[in-house]
C-alpha positions in Angstrom: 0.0 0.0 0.0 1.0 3.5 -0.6 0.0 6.3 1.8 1.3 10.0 1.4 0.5 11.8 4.3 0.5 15.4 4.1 3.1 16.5 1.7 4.1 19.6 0.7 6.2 20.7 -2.4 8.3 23.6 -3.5 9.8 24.3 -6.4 12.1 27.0 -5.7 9.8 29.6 -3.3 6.3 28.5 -5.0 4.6 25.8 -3.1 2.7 23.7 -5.9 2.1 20.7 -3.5 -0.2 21.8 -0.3 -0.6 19.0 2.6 -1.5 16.7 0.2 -2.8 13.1 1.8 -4.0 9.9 -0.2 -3.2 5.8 -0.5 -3.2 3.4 -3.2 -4.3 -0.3 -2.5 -2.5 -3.0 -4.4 -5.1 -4.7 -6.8 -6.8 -0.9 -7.5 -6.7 1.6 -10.3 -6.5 5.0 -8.0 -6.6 7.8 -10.5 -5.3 11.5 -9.8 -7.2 14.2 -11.8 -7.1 17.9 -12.5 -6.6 20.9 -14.9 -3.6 21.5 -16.1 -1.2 22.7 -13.6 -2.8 21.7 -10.6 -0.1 19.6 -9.1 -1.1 16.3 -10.6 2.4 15.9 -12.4 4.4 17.3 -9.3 2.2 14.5 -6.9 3.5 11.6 -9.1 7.3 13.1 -9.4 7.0 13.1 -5.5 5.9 9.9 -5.2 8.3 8.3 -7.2 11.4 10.0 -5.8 11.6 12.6 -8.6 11.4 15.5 -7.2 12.2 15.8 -3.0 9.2 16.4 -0.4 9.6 19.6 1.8 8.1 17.5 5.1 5.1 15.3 5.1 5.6 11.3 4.8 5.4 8.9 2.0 5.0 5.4 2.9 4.9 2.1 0.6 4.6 -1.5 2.2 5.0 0.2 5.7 8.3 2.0 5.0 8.5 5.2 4.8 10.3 5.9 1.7 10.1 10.2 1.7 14.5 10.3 1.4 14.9 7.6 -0.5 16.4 8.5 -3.7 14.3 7.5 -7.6 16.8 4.4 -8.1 15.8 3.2 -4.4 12.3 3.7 -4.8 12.6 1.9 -8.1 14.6 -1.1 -6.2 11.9 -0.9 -4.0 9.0 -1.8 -6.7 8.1 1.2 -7.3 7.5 2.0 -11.2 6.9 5.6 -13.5 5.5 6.0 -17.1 5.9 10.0 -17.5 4.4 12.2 -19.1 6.1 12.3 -22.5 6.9 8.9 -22.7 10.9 9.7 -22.5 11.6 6.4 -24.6 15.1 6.2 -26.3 14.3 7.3 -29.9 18.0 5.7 -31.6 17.4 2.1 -29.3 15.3 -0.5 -30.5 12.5 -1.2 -28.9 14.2 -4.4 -27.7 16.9 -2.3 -26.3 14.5 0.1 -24.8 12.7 -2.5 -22.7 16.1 -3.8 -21.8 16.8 -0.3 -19.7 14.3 -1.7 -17.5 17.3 -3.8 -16.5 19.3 -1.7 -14.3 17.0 -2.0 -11.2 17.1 -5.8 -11.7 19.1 -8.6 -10.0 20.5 -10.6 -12.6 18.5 -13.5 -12.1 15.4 -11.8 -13.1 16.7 -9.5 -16.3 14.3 -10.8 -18.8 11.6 -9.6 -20.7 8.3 -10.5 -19.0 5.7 -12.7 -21.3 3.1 -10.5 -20.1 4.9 -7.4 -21.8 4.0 -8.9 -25.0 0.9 -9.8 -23.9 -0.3 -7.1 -22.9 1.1 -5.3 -26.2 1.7 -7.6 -28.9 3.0 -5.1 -31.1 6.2 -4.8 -29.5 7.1 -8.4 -30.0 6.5 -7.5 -34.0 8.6 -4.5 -33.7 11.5 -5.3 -31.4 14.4 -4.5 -34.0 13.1 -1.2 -35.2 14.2 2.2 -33.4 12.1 3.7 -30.8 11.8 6.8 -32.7 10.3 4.8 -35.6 7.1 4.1 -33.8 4.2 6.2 -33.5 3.3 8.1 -30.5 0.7 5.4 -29.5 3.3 2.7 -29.6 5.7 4.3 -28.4 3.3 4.8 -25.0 2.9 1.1 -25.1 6.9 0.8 -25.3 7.1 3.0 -22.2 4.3 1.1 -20.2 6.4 -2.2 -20.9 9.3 -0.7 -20.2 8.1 -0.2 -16.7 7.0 -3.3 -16.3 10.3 -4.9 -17.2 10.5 -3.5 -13.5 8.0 -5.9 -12.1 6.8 -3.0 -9.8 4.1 -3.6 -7.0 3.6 0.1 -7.7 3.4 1.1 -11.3 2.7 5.5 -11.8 1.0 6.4 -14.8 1.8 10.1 -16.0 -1.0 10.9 -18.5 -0.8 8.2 -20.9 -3.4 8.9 -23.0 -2.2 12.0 -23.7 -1.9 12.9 -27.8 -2.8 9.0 -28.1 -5.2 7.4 -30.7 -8.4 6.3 -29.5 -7.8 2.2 -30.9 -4.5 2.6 -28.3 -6.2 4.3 -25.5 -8.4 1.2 -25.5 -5.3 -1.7 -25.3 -4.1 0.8 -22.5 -7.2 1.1 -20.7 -7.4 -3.2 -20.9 -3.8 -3.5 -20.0 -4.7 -1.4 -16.8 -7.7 -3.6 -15.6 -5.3 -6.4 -16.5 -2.6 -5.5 -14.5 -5.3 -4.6 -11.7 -7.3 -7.6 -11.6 -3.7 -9.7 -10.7 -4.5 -8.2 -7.5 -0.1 -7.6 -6.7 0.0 -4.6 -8.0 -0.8 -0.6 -7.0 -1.8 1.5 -9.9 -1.5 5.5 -9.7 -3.2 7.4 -12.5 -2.7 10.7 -13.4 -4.9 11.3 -16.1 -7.2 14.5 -17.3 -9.4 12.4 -19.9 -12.1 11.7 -17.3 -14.1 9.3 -19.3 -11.1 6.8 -19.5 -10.3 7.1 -15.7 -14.2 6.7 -15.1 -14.5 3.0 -16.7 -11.0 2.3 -14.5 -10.6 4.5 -11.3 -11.9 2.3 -8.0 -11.1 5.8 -6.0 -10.2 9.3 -7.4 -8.3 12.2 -6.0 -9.7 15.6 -7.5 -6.7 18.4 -7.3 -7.0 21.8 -7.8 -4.5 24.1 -7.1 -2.0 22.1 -5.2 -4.5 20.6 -2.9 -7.0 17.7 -2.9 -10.2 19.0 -2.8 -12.8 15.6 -4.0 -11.6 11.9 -3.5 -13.4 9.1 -2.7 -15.0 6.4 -4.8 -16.8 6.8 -8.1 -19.9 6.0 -6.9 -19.3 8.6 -3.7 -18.5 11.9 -6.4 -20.8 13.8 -8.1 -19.7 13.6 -11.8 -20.9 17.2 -13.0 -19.1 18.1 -10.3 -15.7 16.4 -11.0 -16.3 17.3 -15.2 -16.8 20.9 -13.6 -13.4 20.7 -12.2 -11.7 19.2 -15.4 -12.8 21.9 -17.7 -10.7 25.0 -18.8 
């Protein structure tokens, strides 16, 4: 389980995270959303080691993780897609999953099965270049590239963002996927609120640096969470 307790974030002298407290139960899809600029992105980089807390207390599987470093975290199961995909454009895609490596004893550096499950294309396309790929594969390049990882907490940084609608749908299936084998945490930032809806079993609605709606779907009004999401 992951459980920030009231965290707060600077960058510089600007406070953009504001005693922020949720959890995220292994086996659940719990999905962050927001406008843009709200603090979503900065909640996830703070999570996963990113970008240091100011005080406040992060804990995963009853450790509290808030000075660990990103490589720890990652050690310690802990997983990030961001936003942007950051894939390695000149590697092939058999490379770039390989770079999931590094965190890895070396009795367990192999490609999962469930990678290519999950995204057959990437088994197809393993000797071309990352950069060769369009920007919906190149999402699902990024998702198995995490996974490499074999997190217990995978962080998903907008991933449907700029993404064709046929791919949204494989992501949103490898989601309840992964979810359903009931090992893993899933962390969802996410603005498109009709994909989080048919995923999310709790949300956490942000708005300017503080949570200000969470609970389950069923316990939110939805005009009121749409309200919050538009521009």
């Amino acid at each position: 389980m992951l459980k920030v307790e009231n965290i707060n974030l600077y960058y510089g002298a600007s406070q953009v995270l504001k005693s922020i407290s949720m959890s995220a139960m292994k086996g659940q899809v719990t999905c962050v959303l927001g406008r843009n600029g709200v603090g979503k992105s900065s909640l996830m980089r703070g999570v996963v080691g990113q970008t240091p807390i100011r005080d406040g207390a992060i804990m995963w599987e009853d450790k509290d993780i808030s000075r660990m470093g990103a490589a720890d975290r990652a050690r310690a199961g802990i997983a990030v897609v961001p936003q942007g995909r950051e894939i390695f454009p000149l590697l092939t895609v058999e490379e770039n999953l390989k770079t999931g490596f590094g965190m890895l004893p070396r009795s367990d550096r192999t490609i999962p099965e469930e990678v290519f499950m999950l995204f057959p294309v990437l088994k197809d396309m393993l000797g071309r270049r990352g950069g060769d790929l369009s920007g919906g594969q190149q999402q699902q390049l990024a998702i198995g590239r995490a996974l490499v990882m074999r997190p217990r907490l995978l962080a998903l940084d907008e991933p449907t963002e700029g993404i064709q609608p046929s791919i949204i749908k494989q992501i949103g299936a490898a989601i309840t996927t992964l979810a359903e084998r009931g090992d893993i945490a899933i962390l969802l930032v996410e603005q498109y609120f009709d994909f989080a809806k048919e995923l999310a079993d709790q949300f956490i609605v942000m708005d300017r640096g503080e949570v200000v709606m969470s609970g389950a779907p069923s316990d939110l009004d939805e005009a009121d969470v749409r309200r919050r999401l538009s521009v």
